[in-house]
Structures are given as C-alpha cells and as structure tokens.
Residue frames as a rotation matrix with the C-alpha (Angstrom) as fourth column:
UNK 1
-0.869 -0.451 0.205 -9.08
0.116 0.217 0.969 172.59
-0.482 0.866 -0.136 1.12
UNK 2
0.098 0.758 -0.645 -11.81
-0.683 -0.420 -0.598 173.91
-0.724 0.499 0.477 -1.59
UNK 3
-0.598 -0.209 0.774 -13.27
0.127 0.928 0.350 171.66
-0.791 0.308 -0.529 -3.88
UNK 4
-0.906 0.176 -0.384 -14.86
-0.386 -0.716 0.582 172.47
-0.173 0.675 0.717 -6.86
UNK 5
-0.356 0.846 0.398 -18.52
-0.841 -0.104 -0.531 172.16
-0.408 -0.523 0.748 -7.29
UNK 6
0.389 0.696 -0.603 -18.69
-0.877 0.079 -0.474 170.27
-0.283 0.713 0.641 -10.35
UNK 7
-0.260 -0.767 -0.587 -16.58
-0.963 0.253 0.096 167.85
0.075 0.590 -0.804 -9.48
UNK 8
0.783 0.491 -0.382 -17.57
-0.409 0.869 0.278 164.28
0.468 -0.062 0.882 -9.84
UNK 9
0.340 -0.319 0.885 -16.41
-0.749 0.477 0.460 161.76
-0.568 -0.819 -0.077 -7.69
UNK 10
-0.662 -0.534 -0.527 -13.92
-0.747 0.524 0.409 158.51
0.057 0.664 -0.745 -8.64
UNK 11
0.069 0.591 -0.804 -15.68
-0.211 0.796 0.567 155.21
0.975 0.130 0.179 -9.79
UNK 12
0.090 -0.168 0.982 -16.31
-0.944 0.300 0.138 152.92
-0.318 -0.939 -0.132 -6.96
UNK 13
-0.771 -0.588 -0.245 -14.92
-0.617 0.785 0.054 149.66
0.160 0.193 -0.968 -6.28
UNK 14
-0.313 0.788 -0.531 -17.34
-0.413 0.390 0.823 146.70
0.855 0.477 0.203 -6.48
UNK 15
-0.549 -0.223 -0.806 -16.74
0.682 0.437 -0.586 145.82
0.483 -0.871 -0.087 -2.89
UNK 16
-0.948 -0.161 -0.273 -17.97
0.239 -0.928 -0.285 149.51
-0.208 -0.336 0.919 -2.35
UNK 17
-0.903 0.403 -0.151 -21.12
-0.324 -0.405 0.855 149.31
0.283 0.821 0.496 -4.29
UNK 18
-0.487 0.756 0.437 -24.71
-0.050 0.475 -0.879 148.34
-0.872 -0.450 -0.193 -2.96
UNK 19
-0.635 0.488 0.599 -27.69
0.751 0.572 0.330 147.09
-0.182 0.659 -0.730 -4.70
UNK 20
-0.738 0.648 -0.188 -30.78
-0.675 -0.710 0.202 149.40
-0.002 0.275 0.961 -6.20
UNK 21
-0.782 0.560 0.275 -33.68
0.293 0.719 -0.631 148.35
-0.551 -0.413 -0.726 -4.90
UNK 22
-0.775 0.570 -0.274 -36.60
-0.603 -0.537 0.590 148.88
0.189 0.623 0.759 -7.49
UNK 23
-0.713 0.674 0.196 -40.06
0.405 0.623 -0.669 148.35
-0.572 -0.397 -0.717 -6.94
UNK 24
-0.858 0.476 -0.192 -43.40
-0.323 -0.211 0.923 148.80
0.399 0.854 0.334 -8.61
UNK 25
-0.169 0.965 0.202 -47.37
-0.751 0.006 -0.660 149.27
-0.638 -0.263 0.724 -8.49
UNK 26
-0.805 0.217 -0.552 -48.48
-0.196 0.781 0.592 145.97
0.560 0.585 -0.587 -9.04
UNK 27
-0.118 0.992 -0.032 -52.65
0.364 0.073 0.929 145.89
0.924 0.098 -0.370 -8.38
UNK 28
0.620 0.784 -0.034 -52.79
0.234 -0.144 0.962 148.11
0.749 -0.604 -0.273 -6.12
UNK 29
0.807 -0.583 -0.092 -49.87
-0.224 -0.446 0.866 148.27
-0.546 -0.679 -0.491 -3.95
UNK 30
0.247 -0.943 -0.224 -45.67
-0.869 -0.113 -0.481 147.81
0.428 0.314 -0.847 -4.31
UNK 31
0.727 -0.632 0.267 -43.37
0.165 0.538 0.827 145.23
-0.666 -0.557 0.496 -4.45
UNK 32
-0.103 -0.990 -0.098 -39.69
-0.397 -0.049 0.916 144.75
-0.912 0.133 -0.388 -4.94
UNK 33
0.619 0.399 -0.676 -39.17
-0.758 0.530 -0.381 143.33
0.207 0.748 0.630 -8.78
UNK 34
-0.364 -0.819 0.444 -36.79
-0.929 0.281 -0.243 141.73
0.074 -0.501 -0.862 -7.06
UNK 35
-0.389 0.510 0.767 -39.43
-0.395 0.660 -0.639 139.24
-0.832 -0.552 -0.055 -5.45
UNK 36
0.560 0.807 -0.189 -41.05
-0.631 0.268 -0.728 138.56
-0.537 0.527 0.659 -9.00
UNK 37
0.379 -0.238 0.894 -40.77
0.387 0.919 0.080 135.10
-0.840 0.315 0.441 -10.77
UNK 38
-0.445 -0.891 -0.087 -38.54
0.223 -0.204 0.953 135.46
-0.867 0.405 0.290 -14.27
UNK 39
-0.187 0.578 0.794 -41.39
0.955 -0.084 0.286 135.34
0.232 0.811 -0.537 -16.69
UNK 40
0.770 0.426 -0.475 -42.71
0.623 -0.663 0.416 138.70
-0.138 -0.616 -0.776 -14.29
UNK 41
0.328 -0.858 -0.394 -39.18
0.526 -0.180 0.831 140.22
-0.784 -0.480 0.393 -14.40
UNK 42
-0.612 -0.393 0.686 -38.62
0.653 0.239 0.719 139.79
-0.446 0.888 0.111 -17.70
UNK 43
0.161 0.883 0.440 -42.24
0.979 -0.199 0.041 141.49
0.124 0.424 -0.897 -18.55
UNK 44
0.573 0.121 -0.811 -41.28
0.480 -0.852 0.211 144.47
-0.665 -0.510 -0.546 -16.21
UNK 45
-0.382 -0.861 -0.337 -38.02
0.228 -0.441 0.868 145.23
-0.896 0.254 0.364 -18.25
UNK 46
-0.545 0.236 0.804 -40.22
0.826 -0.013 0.564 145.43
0.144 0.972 -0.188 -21.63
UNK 47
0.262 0.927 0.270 -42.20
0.962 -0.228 -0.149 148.31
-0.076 0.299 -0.951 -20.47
UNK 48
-0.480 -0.586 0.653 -42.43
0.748 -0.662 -0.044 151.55
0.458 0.467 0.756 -21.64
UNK 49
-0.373 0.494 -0.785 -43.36
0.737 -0.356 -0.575 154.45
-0.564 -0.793 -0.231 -20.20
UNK 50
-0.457 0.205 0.865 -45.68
0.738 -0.456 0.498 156.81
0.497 0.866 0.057 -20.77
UNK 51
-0.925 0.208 -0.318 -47.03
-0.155 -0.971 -0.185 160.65
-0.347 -0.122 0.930 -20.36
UNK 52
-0.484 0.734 0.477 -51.09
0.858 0.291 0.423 160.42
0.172 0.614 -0.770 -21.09
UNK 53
-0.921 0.240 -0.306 -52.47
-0.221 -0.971 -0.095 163.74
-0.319 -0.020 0.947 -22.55
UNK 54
-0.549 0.719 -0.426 -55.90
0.466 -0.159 -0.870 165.23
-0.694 -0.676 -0.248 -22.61
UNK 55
-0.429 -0.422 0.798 -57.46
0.688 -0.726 -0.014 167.35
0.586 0.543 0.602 -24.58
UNK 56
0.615 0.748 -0.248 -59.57
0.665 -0.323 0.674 168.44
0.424 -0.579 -0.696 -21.55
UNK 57
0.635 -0.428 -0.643 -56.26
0.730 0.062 0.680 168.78
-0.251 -0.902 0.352 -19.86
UNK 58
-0.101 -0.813 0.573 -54.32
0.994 -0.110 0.019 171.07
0.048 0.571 0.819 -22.23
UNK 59
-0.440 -0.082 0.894 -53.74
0.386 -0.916 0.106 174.49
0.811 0.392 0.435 -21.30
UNK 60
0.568 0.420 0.708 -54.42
-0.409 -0.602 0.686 174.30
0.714 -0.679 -0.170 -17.39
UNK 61
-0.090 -0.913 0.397 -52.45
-0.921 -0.075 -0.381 174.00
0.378 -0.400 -0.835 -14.42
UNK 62
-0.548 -0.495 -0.675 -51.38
-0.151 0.852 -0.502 171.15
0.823 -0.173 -0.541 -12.41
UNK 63
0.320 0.681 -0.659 -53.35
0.353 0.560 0.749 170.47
0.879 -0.473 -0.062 -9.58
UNK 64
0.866 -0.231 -0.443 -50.99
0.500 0.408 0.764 170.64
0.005 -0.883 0.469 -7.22
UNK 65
-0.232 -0.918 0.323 -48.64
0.892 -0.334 -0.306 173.48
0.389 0.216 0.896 -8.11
C-alpha cells in the first residue's frame, strides 16, 4: 500500500505521548529546566532569543561551511 509523502500522521492519544525534555547552558555546562526551582523556570520562559551581528562579520563566510 503507497502512502503519500505529505501525509501527516493522526493526533496522538495522551496515553501515547511522552515528555520533551529541554535543557540549557547554564554557567558553563547543561541542565534539564526541568531540575530548576520556579523562580529559575519562570526566568527561562521570559527569554528571548537572539542572532548577534557584526560589522566585522558582515559579508564573510561561516567558519565552518
């Protein structure tokens, strides 16, 4: 039986579902935010990310491409 590529799959059931572990660089190494106290938690969800430009950097390659 052929399935199309684009198809998406049905919800799952909540019984079906695992957790997302998420962790973070906190001084230096990772932990879970799991493990952090509610004031800590709470801080993590407020941040924003960000992209931090140059002008040294503008207009050369990546390093690593």
């Amino acid at each position: 039986m052929r399935h199309p590529i684009n198809q998406q799959p049905g919800k799952l059931a909540d019984h079906e579902r695992q957790r997302c572990e998420v962790w973070t660089r906190v001084m230096g190494y990772h932990r879970p935010v799991s493990s952090f106290n509610p004031g800590k938690q709470s801080e993590h969800a407020e941040r924003l990310p960000f992209q931090e430009t140059s002008p040294r950097l503008e207009g050369k390659r990546p390093c690593c491409s």
